[in-house]
C-alpha positions in Angstrom: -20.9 4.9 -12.0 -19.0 3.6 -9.1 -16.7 6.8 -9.4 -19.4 9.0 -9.1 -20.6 6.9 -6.4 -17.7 7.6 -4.0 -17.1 11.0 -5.1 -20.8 12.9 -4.7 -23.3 10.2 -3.1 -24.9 12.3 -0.3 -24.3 9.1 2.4 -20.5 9.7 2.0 -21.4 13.0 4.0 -22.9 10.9 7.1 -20.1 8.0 7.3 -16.9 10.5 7.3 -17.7 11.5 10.9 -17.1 8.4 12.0 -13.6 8.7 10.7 -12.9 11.8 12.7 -11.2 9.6 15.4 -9.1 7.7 13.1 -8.0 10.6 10.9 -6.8 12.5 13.8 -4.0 10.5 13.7 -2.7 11.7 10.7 -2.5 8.4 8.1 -0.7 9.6 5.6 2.4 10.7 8.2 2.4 6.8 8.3 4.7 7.2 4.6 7.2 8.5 6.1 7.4 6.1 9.3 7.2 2.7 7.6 9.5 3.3 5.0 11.9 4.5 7.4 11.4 1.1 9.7 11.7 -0.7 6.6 15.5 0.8 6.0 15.9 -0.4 9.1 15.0 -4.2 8.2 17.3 -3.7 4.7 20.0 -2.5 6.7 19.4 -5.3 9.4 19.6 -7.9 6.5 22.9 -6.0 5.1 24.5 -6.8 8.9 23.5 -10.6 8.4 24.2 -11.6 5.2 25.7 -8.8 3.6 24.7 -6.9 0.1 24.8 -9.6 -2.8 22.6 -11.7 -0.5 19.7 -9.6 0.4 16.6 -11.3 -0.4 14.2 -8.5 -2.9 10.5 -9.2 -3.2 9.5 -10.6 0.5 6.0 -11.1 0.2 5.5 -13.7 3.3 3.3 -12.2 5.6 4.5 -12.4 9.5 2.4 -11.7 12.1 5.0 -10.7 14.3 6.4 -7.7 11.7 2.4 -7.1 11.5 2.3 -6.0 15.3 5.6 -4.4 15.4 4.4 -2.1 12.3 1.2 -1.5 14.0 3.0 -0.8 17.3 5.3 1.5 16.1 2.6 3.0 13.9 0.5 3.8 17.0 3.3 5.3 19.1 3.9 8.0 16.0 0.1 8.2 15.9 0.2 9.3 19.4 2.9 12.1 19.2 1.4 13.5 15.7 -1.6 14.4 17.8 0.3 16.2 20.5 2.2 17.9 18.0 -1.5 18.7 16.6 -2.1 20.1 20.1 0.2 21.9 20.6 0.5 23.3 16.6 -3.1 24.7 16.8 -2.7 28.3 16.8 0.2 28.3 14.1 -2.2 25.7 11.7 -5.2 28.4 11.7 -2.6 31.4 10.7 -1.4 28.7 7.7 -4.8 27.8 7.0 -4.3 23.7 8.0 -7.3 21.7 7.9 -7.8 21.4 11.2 -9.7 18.1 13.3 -8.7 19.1 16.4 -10.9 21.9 17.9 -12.9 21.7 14.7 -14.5 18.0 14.5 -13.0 17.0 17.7 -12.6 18.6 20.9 -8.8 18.9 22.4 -9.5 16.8 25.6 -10.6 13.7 23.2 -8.0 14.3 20.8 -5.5 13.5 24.4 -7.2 11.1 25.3 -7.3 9.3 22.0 -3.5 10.2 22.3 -2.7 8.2 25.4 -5.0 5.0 24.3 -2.9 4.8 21.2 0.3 5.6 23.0 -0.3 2.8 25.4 -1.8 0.5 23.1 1.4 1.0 21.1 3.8 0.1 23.9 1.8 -3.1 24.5 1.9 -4.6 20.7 6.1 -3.5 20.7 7.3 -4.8 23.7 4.7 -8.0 23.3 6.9 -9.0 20.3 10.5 -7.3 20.9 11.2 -5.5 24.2 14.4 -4.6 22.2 12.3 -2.2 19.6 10.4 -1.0 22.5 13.8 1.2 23.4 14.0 3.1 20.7 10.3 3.7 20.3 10.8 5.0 24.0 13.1 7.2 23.0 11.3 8.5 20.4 8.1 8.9 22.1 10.0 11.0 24.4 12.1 13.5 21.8 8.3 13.8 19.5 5.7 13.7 22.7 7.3 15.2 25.2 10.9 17.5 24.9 9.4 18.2 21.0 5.5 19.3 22.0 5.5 20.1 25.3 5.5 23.5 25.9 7.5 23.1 29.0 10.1 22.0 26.8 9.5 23.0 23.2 12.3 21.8 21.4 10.2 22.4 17.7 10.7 26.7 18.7 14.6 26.2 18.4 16.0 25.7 15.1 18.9 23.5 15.6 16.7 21.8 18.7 14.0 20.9 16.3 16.1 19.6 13.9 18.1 17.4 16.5 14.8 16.1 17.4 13.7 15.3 14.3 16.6 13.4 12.6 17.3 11.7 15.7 13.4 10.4 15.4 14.1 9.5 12.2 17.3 7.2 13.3 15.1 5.5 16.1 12.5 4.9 13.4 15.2 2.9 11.9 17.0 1.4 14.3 13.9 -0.2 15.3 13.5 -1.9 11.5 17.5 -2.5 12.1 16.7 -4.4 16.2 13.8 -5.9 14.9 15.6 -8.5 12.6 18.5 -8.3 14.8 17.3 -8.7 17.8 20.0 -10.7 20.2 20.3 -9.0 23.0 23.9 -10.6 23.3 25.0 -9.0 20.0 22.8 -5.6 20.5 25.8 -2.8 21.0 27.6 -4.5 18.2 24.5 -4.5 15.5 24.3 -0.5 16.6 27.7 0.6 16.4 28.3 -1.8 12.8 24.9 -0.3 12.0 25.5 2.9 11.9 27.2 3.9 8.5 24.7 2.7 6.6 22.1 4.9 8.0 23.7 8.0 7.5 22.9 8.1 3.9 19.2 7.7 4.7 19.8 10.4 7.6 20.9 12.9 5.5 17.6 12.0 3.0 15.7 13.0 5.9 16.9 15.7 7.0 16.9 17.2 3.7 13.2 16.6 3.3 12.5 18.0 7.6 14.3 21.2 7.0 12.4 21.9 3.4 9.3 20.7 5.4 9.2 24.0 7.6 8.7 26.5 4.3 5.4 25.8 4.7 4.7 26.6 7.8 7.0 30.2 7.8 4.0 32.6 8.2 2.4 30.5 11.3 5.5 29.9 13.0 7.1 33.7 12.7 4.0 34.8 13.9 3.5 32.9 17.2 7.6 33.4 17.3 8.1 29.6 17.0 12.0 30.2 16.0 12.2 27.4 13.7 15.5 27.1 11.2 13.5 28.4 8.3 12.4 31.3 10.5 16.0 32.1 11.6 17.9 31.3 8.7 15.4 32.7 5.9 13.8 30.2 3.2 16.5 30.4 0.8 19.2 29.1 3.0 17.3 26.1 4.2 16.8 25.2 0.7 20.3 25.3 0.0 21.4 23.4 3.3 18.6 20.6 2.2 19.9 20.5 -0.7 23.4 19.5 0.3 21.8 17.0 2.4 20.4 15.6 -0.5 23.8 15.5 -2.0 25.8 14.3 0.4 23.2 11.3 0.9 24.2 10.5 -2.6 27.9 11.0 -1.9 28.0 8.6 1.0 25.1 6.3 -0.7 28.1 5.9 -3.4 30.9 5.9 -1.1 29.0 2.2 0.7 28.0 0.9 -2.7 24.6 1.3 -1.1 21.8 0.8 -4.3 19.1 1.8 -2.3 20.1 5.2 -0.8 22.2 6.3 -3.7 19.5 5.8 -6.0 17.0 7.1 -4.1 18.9 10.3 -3.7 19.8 10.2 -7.1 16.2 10.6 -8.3 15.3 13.0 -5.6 18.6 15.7 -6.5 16.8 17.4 -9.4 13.8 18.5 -7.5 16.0 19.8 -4.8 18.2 21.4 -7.9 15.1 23.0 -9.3 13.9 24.8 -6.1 17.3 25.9 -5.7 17.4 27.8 -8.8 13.6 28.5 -9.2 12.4 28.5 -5.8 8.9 28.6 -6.2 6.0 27.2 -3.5 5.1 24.3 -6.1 9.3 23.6 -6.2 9.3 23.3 -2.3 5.9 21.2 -2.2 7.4 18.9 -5.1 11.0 18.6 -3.2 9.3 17.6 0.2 6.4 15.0 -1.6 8.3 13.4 -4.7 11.2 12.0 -2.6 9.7 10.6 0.0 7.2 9.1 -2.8 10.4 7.7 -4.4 11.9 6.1 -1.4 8.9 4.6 -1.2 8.4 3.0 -4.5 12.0 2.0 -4.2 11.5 0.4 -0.9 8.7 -1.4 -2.2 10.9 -3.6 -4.9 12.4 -5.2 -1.6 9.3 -5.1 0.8 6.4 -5.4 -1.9 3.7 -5.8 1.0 3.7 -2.1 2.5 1.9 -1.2 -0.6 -1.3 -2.7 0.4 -1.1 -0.2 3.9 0.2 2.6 1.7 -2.6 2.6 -0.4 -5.4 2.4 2.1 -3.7 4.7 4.1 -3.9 7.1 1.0 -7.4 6.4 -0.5 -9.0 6.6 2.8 -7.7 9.9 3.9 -8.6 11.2 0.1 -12.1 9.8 0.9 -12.6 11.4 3.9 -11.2 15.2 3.8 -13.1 15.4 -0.1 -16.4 14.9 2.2 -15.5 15.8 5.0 -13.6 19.5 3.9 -14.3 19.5 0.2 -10.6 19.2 -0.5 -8.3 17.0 -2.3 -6.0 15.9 0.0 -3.7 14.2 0.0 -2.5 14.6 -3.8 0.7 14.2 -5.8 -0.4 16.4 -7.7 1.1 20.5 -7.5 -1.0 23.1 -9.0 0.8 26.2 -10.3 0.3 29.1 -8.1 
């Protein structure tokens, strides 16, 4: 009864616009972010008091990591719809769903940009004008030198990918300056820092480059040279898939549990599209790791379920009535 409820009640139909402005943002982006912000608080715990002695299940809630999570959740939010923006053209030629100039105009979707850009900056620096830095450096690689068409750092293929991994580091040294956060001890907690996020570095790059398979069609045709586009969609599954390994490799080398086994579990999928290299393959190989560093994150930080899961669920309950699709799934269907 209550399934049926949420899944073909007419009023469903007349409360999803209201959502348009939320899910513009693109929720379930939010997966990768926090996870990677949580590395960054394992590997700031690691610094402090070392492997043996990092505490697993932290469920106490802090309002402080509440605002920097939110913070750093609305800065991302705000260079996701510029890269939206700016994407439009190659999203229609891949058949995206898209919000912006379909629910929502482009001038609202940049303005809603800039309140949650600014609103961002406020919660960050209110708690940790340390994590502000590299959530300003970030905001300038994703919604500026990244988007900008100025600048357009996502049309070159090694550009992109510079952009993108080193993103992916500031997402993480943020976790990392957020539980480390002396300013007196700040170039020492980076430089010790370091080593331990390569492993997770090379995780994510593996899953960026295998990201862009997707979008081959749009972006050969409005001649976004992209790696994939340059170097041809079997060779970027082959490079991400020695990311992968090497991840494991290093992972191993530190006597790191959580990157080694998290690239562990993720290798076969990589494997698999190597040697098959099928659409579904390349869907499973960018979903099914990141939904693995996720779970195993979530044996040390059991709370970012709760956001995970409403982050998930909502954005299922709004594109089923607002497109008629399932999105997002875990599921693959065979093509």
């Amino acid at each position: 009864m209550i399934k049926k409820f949420f899944k073909s009640h007419p009023i469903h139909k007349k409360i999803v616009p209201l959502f348009d402005s939320l899910m513009i943002i693109r929720p379930t982006l939010f997966f990768s972010v926090w996870v990677m912000v949580c590395i960054g608080m394992y590997i700031g715990m690691i610094l402090k008091v070392g492997f043996g002695n990092i505490p697993m299940n932290v469920v106490e809630f802090s309002y402080r990591a509440f605002t920097i999570f939110f913070g750093i959740s609305l800065v991302c939010a705000s260079t996701f719809i510029l890269n939206q923006l700016s994407d439009i053209d190659g999203d229609k030629i891949n058949k995206k769903l898209l919000i912006v100039g379909n629910v929502l105009s482009e001038e609202k979707a940049l303005t809603i940009s800039k309140i949650t850009a600014i609103i961002g900056f406020i919660s960050i620096f209110f708690v940790s004008w340390i994590v502000g830095f590299p959530m300003l450096l970030l905001y300038l690689l994703w919604g500026r030198l990244y988007n900008h068409e100025k600048y357009n750092w996502k049309s070159n293929p090694w550009l992109g990918l510079l952009c993108n991994v080193s993103c992916g580091y500031f997402l993480i040294l943020s976790g990392i300056l957020y539980v480390n956060d002396s300013i007196v001890f700040l170039f020492s907690v980076i430089s010790s820092s370091l080593i331990y996020t390569i492993p997770f570095l090379f995780a994510y790059f593996s899953v960026v480059l295998l990201a862009n398979i997707p979008d081959f069609e749009g972006d050969n045709l409005t001649k976004k040279k992209t790696f994939t586009v340059i170097y041809g969609v079997k060779n970027t599954i082959i490079f991400s898939t020695f990311m992968c390994i090497g991840s494991l490799v290093l992972g191993l080398y530190l006597w790191d549990p959580l990157s080694s086994t998290a690239a562990l579990s993720a290798l076969p999928f990589f494997l698999f599209t190597v040697f098959r290299g099928e659409n579904k393959d390349i869907i499973r190989s960018i979903r099914y790791p990141i939904l693995l560093l996720n779970f195993y994150v979530l044996t040390i930080y059991p709370l970012l379920l709760f956001p995970v899961i409403i982050s998930y669920y909502l954005t299922k309950y709004y594109y089923w009535h607002r497109f008629s699709v399932h999105y997002p799934t875990l599921l693959v269907d065979d093509d």
